[in-house]
N, C-alpha and C positions, 0 to 999 in steps of 0.2 A: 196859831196859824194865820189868822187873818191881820194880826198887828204886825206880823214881821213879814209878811205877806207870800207866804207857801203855797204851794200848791199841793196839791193834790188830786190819786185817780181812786176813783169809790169803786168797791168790791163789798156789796152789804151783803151780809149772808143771804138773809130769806130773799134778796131781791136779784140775786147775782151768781150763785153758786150752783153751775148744775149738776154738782152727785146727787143734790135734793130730788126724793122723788117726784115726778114732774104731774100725777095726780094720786086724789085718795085713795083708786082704784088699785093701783099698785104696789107691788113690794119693794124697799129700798130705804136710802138712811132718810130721815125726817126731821131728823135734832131742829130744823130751822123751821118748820113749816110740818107740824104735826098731822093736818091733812093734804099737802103736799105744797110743793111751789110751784104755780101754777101759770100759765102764759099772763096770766089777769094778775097776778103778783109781780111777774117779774117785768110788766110792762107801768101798771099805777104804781108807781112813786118818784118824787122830784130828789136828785142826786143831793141838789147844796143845802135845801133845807134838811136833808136825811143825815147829814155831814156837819151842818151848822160851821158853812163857809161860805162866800160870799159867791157871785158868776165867773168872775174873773180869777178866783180862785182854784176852781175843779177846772181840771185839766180833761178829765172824759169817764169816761166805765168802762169795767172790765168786768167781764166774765169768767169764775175758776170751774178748774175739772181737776180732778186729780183721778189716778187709776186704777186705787185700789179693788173697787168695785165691779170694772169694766177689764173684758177681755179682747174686746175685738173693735174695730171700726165701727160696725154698727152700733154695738155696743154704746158708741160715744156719739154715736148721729142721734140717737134714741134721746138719750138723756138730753143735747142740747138744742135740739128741732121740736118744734119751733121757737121753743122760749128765747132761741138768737136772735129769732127777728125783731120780739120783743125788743130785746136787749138793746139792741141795734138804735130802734126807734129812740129810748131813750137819752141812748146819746145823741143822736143828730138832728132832731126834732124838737124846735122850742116848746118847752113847754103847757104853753097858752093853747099851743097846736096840736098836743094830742088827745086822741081821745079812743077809749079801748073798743067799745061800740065800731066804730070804722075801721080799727085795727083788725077786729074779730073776723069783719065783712069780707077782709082782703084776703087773709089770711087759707081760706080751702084753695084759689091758684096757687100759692105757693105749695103747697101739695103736691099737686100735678107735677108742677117746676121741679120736686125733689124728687119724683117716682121717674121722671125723665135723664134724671141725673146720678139715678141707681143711689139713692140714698133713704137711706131708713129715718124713720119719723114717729112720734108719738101725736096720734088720734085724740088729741086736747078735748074730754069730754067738757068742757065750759066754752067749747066751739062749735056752733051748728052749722048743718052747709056744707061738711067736709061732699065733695062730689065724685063722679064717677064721669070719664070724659072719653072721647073718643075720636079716631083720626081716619078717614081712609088712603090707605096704603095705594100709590101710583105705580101701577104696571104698567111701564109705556108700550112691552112687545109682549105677543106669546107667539111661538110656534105651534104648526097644526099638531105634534105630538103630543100628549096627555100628560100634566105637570101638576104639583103643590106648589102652589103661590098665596104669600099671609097678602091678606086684602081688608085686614081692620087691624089698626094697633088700638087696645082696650085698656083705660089706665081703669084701675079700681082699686083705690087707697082701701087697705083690711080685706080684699077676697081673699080665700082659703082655698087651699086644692077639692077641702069636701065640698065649696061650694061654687062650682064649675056649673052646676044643673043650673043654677041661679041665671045663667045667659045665655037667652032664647031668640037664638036668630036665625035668619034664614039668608042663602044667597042665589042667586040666579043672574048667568050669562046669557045677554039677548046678542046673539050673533048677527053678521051684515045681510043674514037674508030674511031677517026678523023672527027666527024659530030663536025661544026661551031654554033652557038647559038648567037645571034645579043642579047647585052643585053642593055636595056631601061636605059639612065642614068640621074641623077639628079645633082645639082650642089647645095653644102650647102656652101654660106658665110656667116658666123658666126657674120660680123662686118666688113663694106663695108666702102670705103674712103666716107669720105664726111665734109665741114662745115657746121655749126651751122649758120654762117654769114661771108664770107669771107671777110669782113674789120672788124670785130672782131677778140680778140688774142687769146678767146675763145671759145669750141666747134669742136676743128680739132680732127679729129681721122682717123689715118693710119695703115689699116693691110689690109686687100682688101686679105687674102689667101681662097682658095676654095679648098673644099675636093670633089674630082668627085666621087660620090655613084654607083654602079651597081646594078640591080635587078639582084639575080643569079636564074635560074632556077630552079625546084626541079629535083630529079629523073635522076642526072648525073649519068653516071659509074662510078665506083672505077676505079682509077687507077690516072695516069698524065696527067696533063691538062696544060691549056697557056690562058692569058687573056692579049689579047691586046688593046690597047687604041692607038687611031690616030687620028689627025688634028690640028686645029692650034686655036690661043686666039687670040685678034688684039683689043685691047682696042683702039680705037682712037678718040672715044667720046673726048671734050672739059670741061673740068671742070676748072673752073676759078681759078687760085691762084696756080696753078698746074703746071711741065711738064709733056708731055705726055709718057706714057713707050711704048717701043715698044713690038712687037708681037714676040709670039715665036711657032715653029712648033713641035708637039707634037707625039712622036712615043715611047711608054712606053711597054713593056711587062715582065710581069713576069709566072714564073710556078706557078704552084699548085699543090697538091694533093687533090683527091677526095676521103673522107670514108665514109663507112654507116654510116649514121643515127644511133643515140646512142638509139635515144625512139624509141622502138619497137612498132606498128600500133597495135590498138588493132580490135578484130574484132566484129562487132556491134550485128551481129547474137548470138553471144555467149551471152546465160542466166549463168544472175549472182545469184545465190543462197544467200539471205538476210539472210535464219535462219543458214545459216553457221556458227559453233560455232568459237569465234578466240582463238586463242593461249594464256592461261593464264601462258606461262612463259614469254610471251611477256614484257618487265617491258614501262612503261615511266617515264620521269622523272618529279619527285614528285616538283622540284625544280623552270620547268620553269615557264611562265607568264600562266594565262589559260585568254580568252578572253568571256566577258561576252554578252551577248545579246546584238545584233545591234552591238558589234565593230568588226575593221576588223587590221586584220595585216599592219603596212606601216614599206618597210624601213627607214632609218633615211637617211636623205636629205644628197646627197653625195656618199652613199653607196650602190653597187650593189649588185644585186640575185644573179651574177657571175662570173667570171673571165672573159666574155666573149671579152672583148675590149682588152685581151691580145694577142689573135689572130692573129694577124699582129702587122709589127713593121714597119716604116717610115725607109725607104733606100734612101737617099739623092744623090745616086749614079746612076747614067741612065745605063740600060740595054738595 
C-alpha cells in the first residue's frame, strides 16, 4: 500500500463495529471485544499505525452496523450512541490532541442533546456525570379560566415510569395582587427508559424526558404574575444494563401575564326567545359539507380546534 501509494478507509473491528456490544453489562455479539467495545475502546486508538500506513495514506474511519441483530431505530441509536462521537473524534482530531479524560467530561451534554432529539442512547457505564437537567417552560398568557399548563420540561437520561416518586417538586402562582396559590402538579412521561430483555440487542428505548403539568386556578387578576417550581429529581433506582444519572435541584421561575377570559359567562336566568325571527341576510355557505342524521363532526387525526399549544414556547435557558 504505501509503495504504490493507496489509500485507504479503517473499519478495525474492536475499534469500529457497532453490533459489538457497547458494555460488559449487556447481552449482545462480543466476538471482538469479550467484555464489550466500549466508548474508551472505540475512541483510544491511532487509525495508521493500527493499519500500518502512512498519514497521507488513510483516507478517514468508518464505522459498520449491520441489521441482523437490530429491529428498529432505536435499536440502532442504542448500539451506536455514543461510541459515534467517539468515532467521530477519531477521525477529525489530530491525534496529539485527543485525549479520552476530556472526551469522557464532554460527553453527559451530549446526552441531553440526544433526549432533545428523541434519540435513544446507551448510559456508558466507563462514563460518570451522566446528568439530569432542566428547563422552565415560558407561558407568556393565561386567561382568568382554570387551565393545565407544563411549566418544567425535565430531561432525565434512565428514569423509569416506576420511578416518577423519585421527583419532588412543588409549584406556586404569586398573582398581581401578591396572594401565593399552591398549584397541584402532574408528571407526563411520554416514553420511559426501559428494556424489552436486557441481554437482548432488541427492545432498548431511551428518552425518559417529563413535562411537569400545573393545574392553574380559575378566577386570577389581570395583571403580572410568577409561577415558580422548586425541589429536586434523584433517580437512583438500579436498572440493569445501565449507569445511573445523577440528581439535579430544581428552582425554575418564570412570569406571566394574566387576561380575561375571551368567552363571556352567559347568564342562565336570562330567557331565550325561540320564536325570534333570524336574520335573512344572514347568508351560509352553500358550499360546505351538511352532516346528516346520527353523524358528528371529527377532526382529521393530527389537526387541532386551535392554535392553542402555541402558547408557550420551551426556553432552554434557566431563569
Amino acid at each position: 500500500m504505501n509503495e504504490r501509494g493507496g489509500k485507504i478507509i479503517a473499519s478495525k473491528v474492536s475499534n469500529a463495529y457497532f453490533p459489538q456490544k457497547p458494555g460488559s453489562e449487556l447481552g449482545g455479539p462480543n466476538w471482538a471485544c469479550p467484555n464489550g467495545c466500549t466508548t474508551q475502546t472505540f475512541y483510544n486508538w491511532d487509525p495508521t499505525s493500527a493499519m500500518g500506513v502512512s498519514e497521507s495514506g488513510m483516507l478517514g474511519v468508518e464505522g459498520a452496523i449491520w441489521s441482523e441483530h437490530l429491529r428498529t431505530e432505536h435499536d440502532m441509536q442504542f448500539v451506536t450512541l455514543p461510541r459515534l462521537y467517539a468515532l467521530a473524534e477519531v477521525g477529525w482530531t489530530p491525534q496529539s490532541q485527543r485525549n479520552y479524560a476530556d472526551f469522557a467530561s464532554r460527553l453527559p451534554q451530549r446526552g441531553l442533546d440526544l433526549m432533545m432529539r428523541d434519540a435513544t442512547f446507551h448510559l456508558a457505564s466507563e462514563v460518570s456525570g451522566w446528568k439530569s437537567e432542566y428547563a422552565p417552560t415560558v407561558v407568556e398568557e393565561l386567561d382568568s379560566s382554570a387551565s393545565v399548563q407544563e411549566v418544567v420540561l425535565l430531561a432525565a437520561p434512565g428514569l423509569t415510569q416506576e420511578e416518577l416518586n423519585k421527583i419532588k417538586l412543588t409549584a406556586k402562582l404569586t398573582d398581581s395582587a401578591g396572594k401565593e396559590h399552591v398549584l397541584p402538579l402532574e408528571y407526563d412521561l411520554a416514553r420511559s427508559f426501559h428494556y424489552t430483555d436486557e441481554n437482548a440487542t432488541t427492545g432498548r428505548i431511551m428518552n425518559s424526558l417529563v413535562r411537569v403539568m400545573a393545574t392553574i386556578p380559575a378566577d386570577l387578576p389581570e395583571g403580572e404574575a410568577t409561577i415558580a417550581v422548586e425541589g429536586s429529581v434523584d433517580p437512583t433506582g438500579v436498572v440493569s444494563g445501565t449507569a445511573r444519572t445523577a440528581g439535579v435541584t430544581v428552582t425554575a421561575s418564570s412570569a406571566v401575564t394574566v387576561k380575561a377570559s375571551e368567552t363571556e359567562p352567559t347568564d342562565p336566568t336570562e330567557p331565550t326567545d325561540p320564536t325570534e325571527p333570524t336574520d335573512p341576510t344572514e347568508q351560509t355557505d352553500p358550499t360546505g359539507p351538511t352532516l346528516g342524521e346520527g353523524e358528528t363532526e371529527v377532526m382529521p387525526k393530527g389537526v387541532e380546534a386551535d392554535d392553542a399549544d402555541l402558547n408557550f414556547r420551551i426556553n432552554m435557558g434557566r431563569s
